[in-house]
TIDO-479391 format. One record per residue (C-alpha): residue number from 1; residue in three letters; x, y, z. Coordinates in Angstrom, 3 decimals. Example, Ala and Ser with C-alpha at 12.3 -4.5 7.8 and 13.67 -1.06 7.14 Angstrom:
2
@num: 1 residu: ALA u: 12.300 v: -4.500 w: 7.800
@num: 2 residu: SER u: 13.670 v: -1.060 w: 7.140
This chain:
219
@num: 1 residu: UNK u: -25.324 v: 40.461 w: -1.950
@num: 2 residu: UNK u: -26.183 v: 39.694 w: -5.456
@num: 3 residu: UNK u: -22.782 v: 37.684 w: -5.881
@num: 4 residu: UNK u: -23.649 v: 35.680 w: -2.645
@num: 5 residu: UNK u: -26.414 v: 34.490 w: -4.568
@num: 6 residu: UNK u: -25.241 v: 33.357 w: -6.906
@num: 7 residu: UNK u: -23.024 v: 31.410 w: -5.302
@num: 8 residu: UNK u: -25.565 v: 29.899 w: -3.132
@num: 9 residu: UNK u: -27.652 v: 29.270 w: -6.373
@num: 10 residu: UNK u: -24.457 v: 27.794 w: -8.043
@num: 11 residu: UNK u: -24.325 v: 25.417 w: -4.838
@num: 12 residu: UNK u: -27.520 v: 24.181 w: -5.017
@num: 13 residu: UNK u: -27.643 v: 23.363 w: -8.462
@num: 14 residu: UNK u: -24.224 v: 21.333 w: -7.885
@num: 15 residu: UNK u: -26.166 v: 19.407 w: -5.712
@num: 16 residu: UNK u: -28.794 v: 18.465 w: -7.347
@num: 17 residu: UNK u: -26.906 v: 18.178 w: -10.574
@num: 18 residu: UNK u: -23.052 v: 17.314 w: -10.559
@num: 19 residu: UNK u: -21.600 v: 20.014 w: -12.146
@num: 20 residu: UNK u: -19.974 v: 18.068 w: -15.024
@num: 21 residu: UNK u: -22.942 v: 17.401 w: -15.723
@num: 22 residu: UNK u: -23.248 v: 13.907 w: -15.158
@num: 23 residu: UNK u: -27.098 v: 12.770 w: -13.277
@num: 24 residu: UNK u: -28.100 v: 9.677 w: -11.573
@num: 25 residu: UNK u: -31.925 v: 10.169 w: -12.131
@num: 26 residu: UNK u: -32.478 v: 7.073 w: -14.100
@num: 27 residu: UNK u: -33.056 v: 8.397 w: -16.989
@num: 28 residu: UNK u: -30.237 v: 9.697 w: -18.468
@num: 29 residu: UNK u: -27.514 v: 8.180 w: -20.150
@num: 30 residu: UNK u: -24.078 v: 10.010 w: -18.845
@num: 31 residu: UNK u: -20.715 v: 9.291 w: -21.021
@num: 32 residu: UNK u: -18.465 v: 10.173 w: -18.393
@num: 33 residu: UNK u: -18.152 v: 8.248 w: -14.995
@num: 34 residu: UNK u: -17.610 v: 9.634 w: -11.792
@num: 35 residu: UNK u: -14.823 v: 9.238 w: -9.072
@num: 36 residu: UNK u: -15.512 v: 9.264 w: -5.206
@num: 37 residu: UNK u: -17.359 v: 7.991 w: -2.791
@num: 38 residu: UNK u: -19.626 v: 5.336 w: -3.955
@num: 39 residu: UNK u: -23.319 v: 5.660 w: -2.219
@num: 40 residu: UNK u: -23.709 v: 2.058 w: 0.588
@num: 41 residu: UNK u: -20.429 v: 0.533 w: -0.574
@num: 42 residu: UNK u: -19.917 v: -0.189 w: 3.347
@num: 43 residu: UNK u: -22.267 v: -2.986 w: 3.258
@num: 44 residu: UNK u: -21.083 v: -4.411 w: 0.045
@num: 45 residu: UNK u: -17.755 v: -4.919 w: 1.541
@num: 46 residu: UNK u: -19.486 v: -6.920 w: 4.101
@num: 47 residu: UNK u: -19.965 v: -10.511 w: 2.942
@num: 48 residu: UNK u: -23.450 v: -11.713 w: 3.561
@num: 49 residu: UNK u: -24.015 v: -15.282 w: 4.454
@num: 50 residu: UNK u: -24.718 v: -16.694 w: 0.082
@num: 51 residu: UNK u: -21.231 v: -14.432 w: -0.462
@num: 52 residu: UNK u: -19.033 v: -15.839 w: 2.403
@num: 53 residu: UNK u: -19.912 v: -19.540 w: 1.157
@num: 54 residu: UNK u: -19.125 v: -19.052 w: -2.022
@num: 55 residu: UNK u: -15.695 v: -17.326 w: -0.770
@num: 56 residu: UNK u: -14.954 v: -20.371 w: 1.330
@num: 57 residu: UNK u: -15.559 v: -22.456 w: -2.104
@num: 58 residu: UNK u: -13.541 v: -20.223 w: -4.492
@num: 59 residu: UNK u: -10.401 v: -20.151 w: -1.618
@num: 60 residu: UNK u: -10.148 v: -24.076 w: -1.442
@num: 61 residu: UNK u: -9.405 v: -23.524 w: -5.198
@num: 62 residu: UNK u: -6.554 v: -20.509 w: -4.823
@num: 63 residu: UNK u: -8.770 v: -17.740 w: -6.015
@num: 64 residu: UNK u: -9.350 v: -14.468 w: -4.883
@num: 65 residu: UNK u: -13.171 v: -14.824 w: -4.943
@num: 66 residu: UNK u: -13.234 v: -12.268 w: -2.123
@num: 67 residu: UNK u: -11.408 v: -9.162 w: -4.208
@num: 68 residu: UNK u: -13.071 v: -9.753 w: -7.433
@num: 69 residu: UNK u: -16.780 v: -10.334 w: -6.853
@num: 70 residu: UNK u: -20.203 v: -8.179 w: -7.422
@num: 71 residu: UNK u: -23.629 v: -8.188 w: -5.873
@num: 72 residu: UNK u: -26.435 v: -7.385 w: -8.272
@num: 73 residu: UNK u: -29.717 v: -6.620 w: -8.090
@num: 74 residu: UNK u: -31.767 v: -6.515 w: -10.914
@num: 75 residu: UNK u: -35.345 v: -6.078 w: -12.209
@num: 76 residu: UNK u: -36.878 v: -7.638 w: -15.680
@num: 77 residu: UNK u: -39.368 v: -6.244 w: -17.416
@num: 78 residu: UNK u: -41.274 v: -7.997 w: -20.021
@num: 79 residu: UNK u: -43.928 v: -5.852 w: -22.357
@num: 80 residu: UNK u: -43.406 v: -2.568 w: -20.143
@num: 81 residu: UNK u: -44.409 v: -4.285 w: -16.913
@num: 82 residu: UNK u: -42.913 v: -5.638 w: -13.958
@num: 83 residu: UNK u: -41.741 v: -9.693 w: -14.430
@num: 84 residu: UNK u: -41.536 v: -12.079 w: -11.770
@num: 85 residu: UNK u: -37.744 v: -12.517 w: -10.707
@num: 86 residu: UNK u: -35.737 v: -14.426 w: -8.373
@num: 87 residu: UNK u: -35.609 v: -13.231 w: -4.869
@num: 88 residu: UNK u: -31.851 v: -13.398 w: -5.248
@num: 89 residu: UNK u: -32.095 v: -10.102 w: -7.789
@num: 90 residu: UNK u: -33.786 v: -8.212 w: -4.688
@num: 91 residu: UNK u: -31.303 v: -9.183 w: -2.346
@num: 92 residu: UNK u: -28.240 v: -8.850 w: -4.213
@num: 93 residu: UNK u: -26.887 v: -11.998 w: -6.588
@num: 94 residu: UNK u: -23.158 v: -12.655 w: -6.032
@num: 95 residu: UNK u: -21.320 v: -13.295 w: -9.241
@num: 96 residu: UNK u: -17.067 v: -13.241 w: -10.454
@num: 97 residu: UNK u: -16.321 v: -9.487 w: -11.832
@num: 98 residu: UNK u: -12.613 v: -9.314 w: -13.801
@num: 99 residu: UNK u: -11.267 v: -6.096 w: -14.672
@num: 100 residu: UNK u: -8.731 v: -6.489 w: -17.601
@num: 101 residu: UNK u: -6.533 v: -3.805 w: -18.401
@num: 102 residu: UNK u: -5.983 v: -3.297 w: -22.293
@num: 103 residu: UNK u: -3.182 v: 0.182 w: -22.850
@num: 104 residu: UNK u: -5.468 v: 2.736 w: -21.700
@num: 105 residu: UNK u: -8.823 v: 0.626 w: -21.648
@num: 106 residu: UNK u: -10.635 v: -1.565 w: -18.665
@num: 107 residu: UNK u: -12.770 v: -4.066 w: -19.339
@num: 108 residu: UNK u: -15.235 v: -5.180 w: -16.873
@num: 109 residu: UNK u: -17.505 v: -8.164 w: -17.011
@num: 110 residu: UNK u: -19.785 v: -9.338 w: -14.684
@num: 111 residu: UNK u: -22.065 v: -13.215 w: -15.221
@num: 112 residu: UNK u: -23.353 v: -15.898 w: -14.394
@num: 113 residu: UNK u: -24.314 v: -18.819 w: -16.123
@num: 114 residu: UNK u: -24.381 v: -22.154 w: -16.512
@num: 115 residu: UNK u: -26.809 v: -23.742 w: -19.749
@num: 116 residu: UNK u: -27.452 v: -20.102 w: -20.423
@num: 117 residu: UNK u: -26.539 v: -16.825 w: -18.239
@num: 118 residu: UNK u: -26.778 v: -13.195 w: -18.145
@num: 119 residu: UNK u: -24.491 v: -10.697 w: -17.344
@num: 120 residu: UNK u: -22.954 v: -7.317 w: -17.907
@num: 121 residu: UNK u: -20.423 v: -5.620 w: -19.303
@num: 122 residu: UNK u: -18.380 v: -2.108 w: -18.758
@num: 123 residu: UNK u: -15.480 v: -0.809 w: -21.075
@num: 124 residu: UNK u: -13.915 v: 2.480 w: -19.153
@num: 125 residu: UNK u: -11.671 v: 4.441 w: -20.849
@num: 126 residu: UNK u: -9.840 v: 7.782 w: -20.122
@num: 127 residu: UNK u: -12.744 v: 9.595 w: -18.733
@num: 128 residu: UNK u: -15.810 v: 7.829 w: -20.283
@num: 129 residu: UNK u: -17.628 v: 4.414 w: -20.057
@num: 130 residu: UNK u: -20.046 v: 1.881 w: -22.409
@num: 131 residu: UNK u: -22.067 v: -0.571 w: -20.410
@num: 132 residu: UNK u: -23.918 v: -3.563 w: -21.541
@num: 133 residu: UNK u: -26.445 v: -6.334 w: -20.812
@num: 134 residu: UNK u: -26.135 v: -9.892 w: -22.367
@num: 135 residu: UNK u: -28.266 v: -12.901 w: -21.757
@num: 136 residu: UNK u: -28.056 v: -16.348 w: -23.431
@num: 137 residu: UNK u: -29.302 v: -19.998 w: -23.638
@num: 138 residu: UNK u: -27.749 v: -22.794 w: -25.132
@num: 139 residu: UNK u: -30.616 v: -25.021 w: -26.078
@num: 140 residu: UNK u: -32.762 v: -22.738 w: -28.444
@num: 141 residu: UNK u: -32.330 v: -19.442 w: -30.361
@num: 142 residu: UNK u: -35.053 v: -17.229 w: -28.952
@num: 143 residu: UNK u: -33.420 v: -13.337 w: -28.920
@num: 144 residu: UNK u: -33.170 v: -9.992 w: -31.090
@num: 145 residu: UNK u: -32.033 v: -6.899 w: -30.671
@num: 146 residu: UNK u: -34.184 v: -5.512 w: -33.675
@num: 147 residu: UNK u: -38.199 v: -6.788 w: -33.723
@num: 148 residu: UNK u: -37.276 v: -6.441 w: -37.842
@num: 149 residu: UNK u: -34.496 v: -9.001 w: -38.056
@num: 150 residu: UNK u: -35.852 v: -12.145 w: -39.506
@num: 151 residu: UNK u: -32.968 v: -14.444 w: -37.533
@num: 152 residu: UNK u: -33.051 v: -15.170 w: -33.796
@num: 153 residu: UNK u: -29.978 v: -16.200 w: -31.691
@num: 154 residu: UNK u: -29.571 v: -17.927 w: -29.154
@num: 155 residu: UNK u: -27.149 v: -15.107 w: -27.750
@num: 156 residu: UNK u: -28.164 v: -10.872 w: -27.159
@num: 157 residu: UNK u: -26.184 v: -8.363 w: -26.436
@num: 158 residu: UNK u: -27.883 v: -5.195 w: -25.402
@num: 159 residu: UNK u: -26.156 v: -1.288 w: -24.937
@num: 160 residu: UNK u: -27.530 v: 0.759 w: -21.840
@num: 161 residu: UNK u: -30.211 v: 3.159 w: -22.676
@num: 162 residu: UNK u: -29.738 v: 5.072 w: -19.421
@num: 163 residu: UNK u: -26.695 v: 4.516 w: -16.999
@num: 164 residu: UNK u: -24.337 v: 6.475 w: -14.127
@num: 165 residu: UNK u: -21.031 v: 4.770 w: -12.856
@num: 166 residu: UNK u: -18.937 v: 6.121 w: -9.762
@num: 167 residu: UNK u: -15.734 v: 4.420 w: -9.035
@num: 168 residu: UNK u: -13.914 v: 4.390 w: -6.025
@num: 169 residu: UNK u: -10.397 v: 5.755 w: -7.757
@num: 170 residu: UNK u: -9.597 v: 6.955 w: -11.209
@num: 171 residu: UNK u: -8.509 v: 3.764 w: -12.815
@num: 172 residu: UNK u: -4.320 v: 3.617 w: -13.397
@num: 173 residu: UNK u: -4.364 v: 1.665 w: -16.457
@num: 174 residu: UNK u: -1.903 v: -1.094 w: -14.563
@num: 175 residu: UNK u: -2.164 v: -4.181 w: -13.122
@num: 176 residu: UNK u: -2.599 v: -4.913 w: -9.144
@num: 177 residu: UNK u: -5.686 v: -1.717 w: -8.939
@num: 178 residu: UNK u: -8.299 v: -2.651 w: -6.553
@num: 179 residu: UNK u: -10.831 v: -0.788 w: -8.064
@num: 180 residu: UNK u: -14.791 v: -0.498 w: -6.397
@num: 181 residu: UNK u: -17.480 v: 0.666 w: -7.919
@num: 182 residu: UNK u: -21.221 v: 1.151 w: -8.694
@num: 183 residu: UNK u: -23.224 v: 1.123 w: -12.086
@num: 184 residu: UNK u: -27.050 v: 1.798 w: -12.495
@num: 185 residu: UNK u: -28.285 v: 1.293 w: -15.953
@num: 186 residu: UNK u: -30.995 v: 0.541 w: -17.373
@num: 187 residu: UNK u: -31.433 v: -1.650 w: -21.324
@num: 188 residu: UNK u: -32.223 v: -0.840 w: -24.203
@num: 189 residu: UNK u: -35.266 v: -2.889 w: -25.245
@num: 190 residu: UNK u: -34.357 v: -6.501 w: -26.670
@num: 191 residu: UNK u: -37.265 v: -9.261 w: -28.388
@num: 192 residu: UNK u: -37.451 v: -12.626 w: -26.966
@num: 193 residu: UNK u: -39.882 v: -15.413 w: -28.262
@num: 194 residu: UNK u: -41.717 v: -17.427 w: -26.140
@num: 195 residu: UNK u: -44.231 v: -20.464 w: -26.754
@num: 196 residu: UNK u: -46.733 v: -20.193 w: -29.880
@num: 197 residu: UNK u: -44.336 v: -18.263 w: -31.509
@num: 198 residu: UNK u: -44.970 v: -14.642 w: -29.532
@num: 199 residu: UNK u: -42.347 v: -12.378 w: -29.867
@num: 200 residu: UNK u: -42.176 v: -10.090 w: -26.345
@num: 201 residu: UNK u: -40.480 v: -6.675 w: -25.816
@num: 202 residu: UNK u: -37.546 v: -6.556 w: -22.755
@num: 203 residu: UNK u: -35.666 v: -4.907 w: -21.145
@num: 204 residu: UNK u: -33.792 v: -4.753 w: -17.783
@num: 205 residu: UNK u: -32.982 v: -2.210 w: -15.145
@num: 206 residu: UNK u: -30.049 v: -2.611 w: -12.467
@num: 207 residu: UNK u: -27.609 v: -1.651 w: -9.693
@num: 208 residu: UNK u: -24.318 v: -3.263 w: -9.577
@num: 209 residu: UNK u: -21.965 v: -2.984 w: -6.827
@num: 210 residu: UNK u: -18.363 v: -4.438 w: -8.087
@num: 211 residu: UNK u: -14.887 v: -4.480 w: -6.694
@num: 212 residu: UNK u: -11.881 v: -6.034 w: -8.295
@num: 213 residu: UNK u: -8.323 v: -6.409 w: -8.862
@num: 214 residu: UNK u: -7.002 v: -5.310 w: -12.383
@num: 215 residu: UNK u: -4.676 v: -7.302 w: -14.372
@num: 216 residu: UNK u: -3.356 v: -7.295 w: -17.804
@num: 217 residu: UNK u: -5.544 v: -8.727 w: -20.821
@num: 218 residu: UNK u: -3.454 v: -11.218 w: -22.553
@num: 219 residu: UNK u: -3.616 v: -12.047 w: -26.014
């Protein structure tokens, strides 16, 4: 009897925490990602209306929009509170994702941008991940990563404070993968300054769904 409870115990502790350890509580920052089935990747693999037009645009130029896409939604915060965002971060924002395979490392990136962008970034390799958050502007130099440095830039780069991955397969390391997956992070804090020279505290939380085709980095 005493066994059988443990057992059970054991159980219910793998549920509510994975048993390698790894948590998707939002506030933890887990090394290692996970493989399996990835939580509402059905209706990612659906195209909604913003993602089928930009498919039609990408195949009238020969690429495989449709294989190597993600849909993000994100939230900005600006001083510890809530910021006003597009409605296209609620909904999901289609952008390109390329996985490049480098020996026995993927690289991930997912942006937009156009004058200035924002993005992320995932390096996976053997059983353990890094994720990042970049934004930029070409026009002025308003970004730090450290409220000490004394030089802005007009370019930040920002590791994940807290983050859980789960991809559909265990990557191969080769070319021709389609690989799916999902990240939640959330920023470390980054300094922008705004008008009469006020410098504000950031930071960004997120859930990414991705799915691409992997192909060798070239030099």
């Amino acid at each position: 009897m005493k066994r059988l409870q443990i057992i059970i115990l054991t159980f219910g502790i793998c549920g509510l925490i994975s048993c390698n350890g790894q948590q998707d509580n939002g506030a933890t920052f887990n090394q290692s990602f996970q493989v399996g089935s990835i939580p509402g990747i059905s209706d990612f693999e659906t195209l909604n209306e913003e993602e089928k037009h930009t498919d039609s645009l990408k195949t009238r130029h020969k690429k495989d929009w449709r294989n190597n896409r993600s849909r993000v939604f994100m939230n900005f915060y600006t001083n510890g509170k809530l910021s006003e965002i597009d409605s296209a971060f609620i909904k999901g924002f289609p952008t390109p994702c390329e996985c490049l395979i480098d020996k026995d490392t993927m690289f991930v990136s997912m942006g937009i941008g156009f004058f200035g962008g924002l993005g992320t970034n995932l390096k996976v390799f053997r059983d353990r991940f890094i994720g990042s958050f970049y934004e930029y502007t070409d026009d002025v130099k308003p970004y730090k990563t450290n409220l000490n440095d004394t030089a802005f830039s007009n370019y930040v780069l920002v590791p994940n404070k807290y983050q859980h991955l789960t991809l559909s397969d265990m990557p191969t390391w080769q070319s021709d993968q389609q690989l799916s997956g999902l990240m939640n992070f959330t920023s470390n804090d980054f300094y922008e300054e705004t008008y009469g020279h006020v410098v504000d505290s950031k930071y960004v939380t997120g859930k990414i769904y991705f799915t691409c085709k992997t192909r060798q980095k070239t030099k």
